[in-house]
N, CA, C and O atoms as a GROMACS GRO file, in nm:
protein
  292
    1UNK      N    1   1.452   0.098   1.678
    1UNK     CA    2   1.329   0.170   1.658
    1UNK      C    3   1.251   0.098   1.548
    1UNK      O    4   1.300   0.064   1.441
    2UNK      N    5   1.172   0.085   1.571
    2UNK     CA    6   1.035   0.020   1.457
    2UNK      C    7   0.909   0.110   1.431
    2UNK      O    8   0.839   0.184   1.501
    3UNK      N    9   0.911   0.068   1.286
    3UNK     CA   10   0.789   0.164   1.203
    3UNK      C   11   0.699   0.059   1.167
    3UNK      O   12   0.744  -0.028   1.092
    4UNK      N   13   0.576   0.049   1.207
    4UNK     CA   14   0.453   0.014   1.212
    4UNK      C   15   0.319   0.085   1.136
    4UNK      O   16   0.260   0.180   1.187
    5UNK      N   17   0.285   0.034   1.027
    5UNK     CA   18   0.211   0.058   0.932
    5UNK      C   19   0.106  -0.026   0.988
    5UNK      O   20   0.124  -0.126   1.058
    6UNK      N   21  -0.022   0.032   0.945
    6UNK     CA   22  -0.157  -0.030   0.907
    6UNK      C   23  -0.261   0.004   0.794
    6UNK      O   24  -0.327   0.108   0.802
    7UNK      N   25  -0.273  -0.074   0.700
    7UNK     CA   26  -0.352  -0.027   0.626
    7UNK      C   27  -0.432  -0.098   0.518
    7UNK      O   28  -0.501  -0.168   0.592
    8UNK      N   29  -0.475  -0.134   0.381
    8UNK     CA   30  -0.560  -0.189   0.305
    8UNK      C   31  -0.436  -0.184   0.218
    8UNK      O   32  -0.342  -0.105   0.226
    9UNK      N   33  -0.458  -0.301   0.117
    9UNK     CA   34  -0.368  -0.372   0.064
    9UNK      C   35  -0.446  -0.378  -0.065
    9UNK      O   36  -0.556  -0.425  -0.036
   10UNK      N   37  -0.440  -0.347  -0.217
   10UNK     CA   38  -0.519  -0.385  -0.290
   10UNK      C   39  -0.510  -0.340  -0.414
   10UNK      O   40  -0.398  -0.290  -0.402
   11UNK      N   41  -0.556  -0.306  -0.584
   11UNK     CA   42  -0.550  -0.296  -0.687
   11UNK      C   43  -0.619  -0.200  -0.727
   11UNK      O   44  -0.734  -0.182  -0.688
   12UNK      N   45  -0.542  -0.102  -0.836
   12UNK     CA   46  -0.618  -0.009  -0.883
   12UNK      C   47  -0.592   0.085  -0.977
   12UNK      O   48  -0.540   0.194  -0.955
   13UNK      N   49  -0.637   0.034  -1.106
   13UNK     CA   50  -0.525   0.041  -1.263
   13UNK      C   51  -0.473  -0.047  -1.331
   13UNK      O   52  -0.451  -0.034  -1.452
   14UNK      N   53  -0.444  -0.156  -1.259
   14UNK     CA   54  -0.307  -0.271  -1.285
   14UNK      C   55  -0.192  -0.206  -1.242
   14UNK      O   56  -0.088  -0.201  -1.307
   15UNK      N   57  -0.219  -0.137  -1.091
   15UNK     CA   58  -0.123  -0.099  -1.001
   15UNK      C   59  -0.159  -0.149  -0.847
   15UNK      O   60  -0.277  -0.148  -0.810
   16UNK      N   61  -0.024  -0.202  -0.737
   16UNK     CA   62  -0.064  -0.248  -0.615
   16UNK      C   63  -0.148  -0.093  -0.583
   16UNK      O   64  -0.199  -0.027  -0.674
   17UNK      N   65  -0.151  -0.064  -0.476
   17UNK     CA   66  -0.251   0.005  -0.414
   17UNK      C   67  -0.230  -0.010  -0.236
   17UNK      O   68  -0.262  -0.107  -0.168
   18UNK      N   69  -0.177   0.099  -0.196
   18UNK     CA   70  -0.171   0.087   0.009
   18UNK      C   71  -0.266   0.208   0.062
   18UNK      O   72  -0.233   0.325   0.040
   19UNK      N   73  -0.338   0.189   0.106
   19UNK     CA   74  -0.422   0.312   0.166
   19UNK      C   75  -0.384   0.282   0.293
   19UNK      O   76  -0.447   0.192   0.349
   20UNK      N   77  -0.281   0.346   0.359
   20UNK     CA   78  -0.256   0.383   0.482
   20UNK      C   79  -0.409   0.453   0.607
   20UNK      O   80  -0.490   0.545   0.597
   21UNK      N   81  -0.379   0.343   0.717
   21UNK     CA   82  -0.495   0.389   0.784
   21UNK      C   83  -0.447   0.445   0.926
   21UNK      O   84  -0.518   0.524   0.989
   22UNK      N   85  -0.308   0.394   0.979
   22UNK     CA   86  -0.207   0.423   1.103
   22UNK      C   87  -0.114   0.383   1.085
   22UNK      O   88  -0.089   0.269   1.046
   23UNK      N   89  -0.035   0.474   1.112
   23UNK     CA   90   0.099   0.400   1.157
   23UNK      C   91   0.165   0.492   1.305
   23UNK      O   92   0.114   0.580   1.374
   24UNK      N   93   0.276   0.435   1.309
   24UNK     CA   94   0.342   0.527   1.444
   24UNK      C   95   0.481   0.400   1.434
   24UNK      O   96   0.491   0.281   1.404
   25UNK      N   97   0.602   0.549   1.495
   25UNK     CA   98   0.738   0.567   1.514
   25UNK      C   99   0.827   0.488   1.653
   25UNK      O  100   0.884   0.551   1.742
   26UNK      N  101   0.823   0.392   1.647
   26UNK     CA  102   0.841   0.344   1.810
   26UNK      C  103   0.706   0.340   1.872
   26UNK      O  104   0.627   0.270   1.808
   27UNK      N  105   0.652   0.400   1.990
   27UNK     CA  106   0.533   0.431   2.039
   27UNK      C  107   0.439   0.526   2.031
   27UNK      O  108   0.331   0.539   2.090
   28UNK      N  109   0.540   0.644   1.882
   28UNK     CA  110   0.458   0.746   1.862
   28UNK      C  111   0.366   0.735   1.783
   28UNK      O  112   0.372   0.629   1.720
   29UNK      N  113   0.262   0.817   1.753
   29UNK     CA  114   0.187   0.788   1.667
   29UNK      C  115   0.202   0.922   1.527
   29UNK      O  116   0.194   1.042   1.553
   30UNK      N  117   0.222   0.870   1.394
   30UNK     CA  118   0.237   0.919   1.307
   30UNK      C  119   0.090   1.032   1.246
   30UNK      O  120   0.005   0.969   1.183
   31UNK      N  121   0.062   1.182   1.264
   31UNK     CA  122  -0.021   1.206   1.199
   31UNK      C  123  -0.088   1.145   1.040
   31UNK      O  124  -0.022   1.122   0.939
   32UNK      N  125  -0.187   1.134   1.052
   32UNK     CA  126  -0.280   1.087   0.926
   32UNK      C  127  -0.208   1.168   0.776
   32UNK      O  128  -0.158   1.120   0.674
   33UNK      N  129  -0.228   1.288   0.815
   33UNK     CA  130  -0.152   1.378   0.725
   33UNK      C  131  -0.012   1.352   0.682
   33UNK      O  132   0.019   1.330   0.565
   34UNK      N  133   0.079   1.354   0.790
   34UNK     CA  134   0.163   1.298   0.696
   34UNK      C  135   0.208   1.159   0.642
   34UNK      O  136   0.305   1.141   0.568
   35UNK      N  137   0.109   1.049   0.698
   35UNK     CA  138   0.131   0.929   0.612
   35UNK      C  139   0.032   0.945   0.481
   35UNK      O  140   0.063   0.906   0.369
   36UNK      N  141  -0.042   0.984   0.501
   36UNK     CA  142  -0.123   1.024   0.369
   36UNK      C  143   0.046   1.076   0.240
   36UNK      O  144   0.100   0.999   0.160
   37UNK      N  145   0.084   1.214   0.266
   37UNK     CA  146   0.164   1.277   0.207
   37UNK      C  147   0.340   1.184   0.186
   37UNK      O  148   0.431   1.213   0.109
   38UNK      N  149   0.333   1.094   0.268
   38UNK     CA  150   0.449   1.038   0.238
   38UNK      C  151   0.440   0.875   0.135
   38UNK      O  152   0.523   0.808   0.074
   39UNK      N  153   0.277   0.863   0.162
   39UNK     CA  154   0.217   0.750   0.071
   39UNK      C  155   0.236   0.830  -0.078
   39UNK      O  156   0.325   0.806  -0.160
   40UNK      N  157   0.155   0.908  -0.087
   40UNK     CA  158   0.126   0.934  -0.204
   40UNK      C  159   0.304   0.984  -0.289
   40UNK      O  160   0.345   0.940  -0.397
   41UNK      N  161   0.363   1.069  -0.210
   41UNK     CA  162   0.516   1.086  -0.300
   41UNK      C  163   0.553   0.958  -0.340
   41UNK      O  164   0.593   0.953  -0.456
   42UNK      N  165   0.550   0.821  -0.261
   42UNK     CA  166   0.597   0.705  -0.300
   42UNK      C  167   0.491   0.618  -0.362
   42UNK      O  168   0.535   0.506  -0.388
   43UNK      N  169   0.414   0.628  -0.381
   43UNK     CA  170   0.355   0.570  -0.500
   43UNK      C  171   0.367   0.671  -0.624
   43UNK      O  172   0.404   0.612  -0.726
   44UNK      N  173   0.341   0.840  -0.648
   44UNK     CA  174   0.329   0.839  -0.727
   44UNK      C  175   0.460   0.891  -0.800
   44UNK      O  176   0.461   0.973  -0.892
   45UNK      N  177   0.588   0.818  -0.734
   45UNK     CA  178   0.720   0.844  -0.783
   45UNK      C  179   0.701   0.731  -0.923
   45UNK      O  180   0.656   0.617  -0.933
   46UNK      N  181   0.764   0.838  -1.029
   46UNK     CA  182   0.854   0.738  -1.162
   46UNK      C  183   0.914   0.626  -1.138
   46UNK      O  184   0.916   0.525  -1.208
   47UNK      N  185   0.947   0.639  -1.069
   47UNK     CA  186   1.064   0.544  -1.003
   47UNK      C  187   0.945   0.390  -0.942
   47UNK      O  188   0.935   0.274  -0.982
   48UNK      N  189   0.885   0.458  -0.847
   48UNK     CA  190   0.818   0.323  -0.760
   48UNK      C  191   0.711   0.314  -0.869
   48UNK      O  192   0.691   0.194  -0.890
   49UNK      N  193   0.655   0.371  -0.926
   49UNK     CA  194   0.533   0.339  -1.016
   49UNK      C  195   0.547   0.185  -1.074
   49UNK      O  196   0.469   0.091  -1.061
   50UNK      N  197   0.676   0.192  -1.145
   50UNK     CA  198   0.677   0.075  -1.266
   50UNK      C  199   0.757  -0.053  -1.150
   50UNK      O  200   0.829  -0.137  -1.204
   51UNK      N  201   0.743  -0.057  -1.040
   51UNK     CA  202   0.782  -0.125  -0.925
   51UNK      C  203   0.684  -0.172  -0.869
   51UNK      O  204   0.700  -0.276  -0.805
   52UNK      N  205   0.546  -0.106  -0.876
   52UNK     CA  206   0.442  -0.102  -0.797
   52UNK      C  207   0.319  -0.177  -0.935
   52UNK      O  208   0.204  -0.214  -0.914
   53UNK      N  209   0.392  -0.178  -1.066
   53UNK     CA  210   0.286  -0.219  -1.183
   53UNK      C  211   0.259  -0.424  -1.144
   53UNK      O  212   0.344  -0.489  -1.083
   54UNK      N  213   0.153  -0.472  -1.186
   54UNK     CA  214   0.090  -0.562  -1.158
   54UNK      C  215   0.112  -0.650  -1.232
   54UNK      O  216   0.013  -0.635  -1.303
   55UNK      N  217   0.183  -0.764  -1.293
   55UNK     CA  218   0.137  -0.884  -1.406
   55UNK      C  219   0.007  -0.860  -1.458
   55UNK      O  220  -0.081  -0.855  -1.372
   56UNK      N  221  -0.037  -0.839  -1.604
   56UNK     CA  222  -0.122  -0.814  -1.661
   56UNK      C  223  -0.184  -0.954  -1.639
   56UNK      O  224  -0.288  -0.960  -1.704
   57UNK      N  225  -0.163  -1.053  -1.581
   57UNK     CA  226  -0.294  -1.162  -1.559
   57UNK      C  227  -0.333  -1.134  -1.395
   57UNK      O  228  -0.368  -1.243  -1.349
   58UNK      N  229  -0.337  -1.061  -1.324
   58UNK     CA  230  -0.351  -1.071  -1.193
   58UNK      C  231  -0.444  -0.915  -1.173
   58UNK      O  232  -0.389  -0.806  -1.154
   59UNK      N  233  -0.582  -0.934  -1.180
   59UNK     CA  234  -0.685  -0.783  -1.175
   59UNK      C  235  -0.714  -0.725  -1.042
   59UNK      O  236  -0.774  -0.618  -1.031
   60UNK      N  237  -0.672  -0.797  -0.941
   60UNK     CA  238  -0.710  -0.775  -0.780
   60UNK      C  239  -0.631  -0.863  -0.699
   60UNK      O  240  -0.604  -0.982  -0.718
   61UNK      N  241  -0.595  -0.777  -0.593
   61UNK     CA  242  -0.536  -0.810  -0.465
   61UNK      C  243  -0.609  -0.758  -0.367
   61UNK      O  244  -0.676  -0.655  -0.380
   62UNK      N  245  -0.597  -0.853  -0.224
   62UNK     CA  246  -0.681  -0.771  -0.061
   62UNK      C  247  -0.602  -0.907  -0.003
   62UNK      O  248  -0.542  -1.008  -0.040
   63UNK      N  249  -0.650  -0.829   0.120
   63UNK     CA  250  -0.606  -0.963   0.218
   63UNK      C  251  -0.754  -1.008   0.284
   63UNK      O  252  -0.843  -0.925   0.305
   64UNK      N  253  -0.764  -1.109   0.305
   64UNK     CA  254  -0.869  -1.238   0.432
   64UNK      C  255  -0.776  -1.289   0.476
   64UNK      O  256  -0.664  -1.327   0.443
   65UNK      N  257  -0.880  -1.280   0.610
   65UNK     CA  258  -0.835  -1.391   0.736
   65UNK      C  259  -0.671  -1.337   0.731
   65UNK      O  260  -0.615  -1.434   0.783
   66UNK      N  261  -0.583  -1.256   0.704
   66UNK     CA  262  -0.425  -1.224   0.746
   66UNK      C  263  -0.302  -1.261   0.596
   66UNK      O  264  -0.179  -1.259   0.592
   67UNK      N  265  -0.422  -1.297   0.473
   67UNK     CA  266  -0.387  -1.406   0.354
   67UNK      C  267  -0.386  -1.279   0.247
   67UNK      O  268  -0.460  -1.182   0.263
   68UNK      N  269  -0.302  -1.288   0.148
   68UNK     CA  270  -0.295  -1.214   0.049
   68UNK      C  271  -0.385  -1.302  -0.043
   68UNK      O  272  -0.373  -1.421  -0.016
   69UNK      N  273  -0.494  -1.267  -0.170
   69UNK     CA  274  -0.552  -1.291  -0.233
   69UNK      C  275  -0.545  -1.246  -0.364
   69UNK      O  276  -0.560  -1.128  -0.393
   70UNK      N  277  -0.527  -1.321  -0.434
   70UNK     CA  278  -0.527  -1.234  -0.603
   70UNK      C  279  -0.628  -1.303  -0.611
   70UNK      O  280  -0.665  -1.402  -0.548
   71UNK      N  281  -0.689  -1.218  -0.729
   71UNK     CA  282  -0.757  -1.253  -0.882
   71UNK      C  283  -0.717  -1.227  -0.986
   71UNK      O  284  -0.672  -1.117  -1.017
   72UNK      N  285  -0.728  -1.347  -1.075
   72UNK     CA  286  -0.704  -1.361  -1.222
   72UNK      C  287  -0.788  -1.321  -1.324
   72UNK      O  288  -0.909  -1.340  -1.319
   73UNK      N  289  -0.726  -1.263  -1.425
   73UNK     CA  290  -0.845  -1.195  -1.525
   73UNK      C  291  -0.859  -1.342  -1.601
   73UNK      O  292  -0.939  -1.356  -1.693
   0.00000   0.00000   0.00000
């Protein structure tokens, strides 16, 4: 079985950042609602927070063209 995410990739705080836009379970498709609600417990866990913190020289991440992109402060 495979879990299939789609979503925006990016910075916000000097934290990564996933804004989930679809996903789905095999061929199902995952309500909005609860990837919303299962994003947010895992980002805003203690735990994943300081997992999810950024190198203080690196102010932005996104992807182009399929490419991860930083910027440097």
């Amino acid at each position: 079985m495979t879990l299939q995410l789609e979503g925006r990739l990016g910075a916000q705080n000097g934290y990564l950042n996933f804004e989930l836009m679809s996903g789905q379970i095999g061929s199902l498709p995952i309500p909005q609602s609860t990837l919303e609600s299962a994003v947010r417990r895992i980002m805003e866990s203690p735990e994943n927070r300081e997992k999810l913190k950024l190198p203080p020289q690196i102010a932005d991440l996104r992807i182009e063209n399929g490419e991860v992109v930083a910027s440097y402060r």
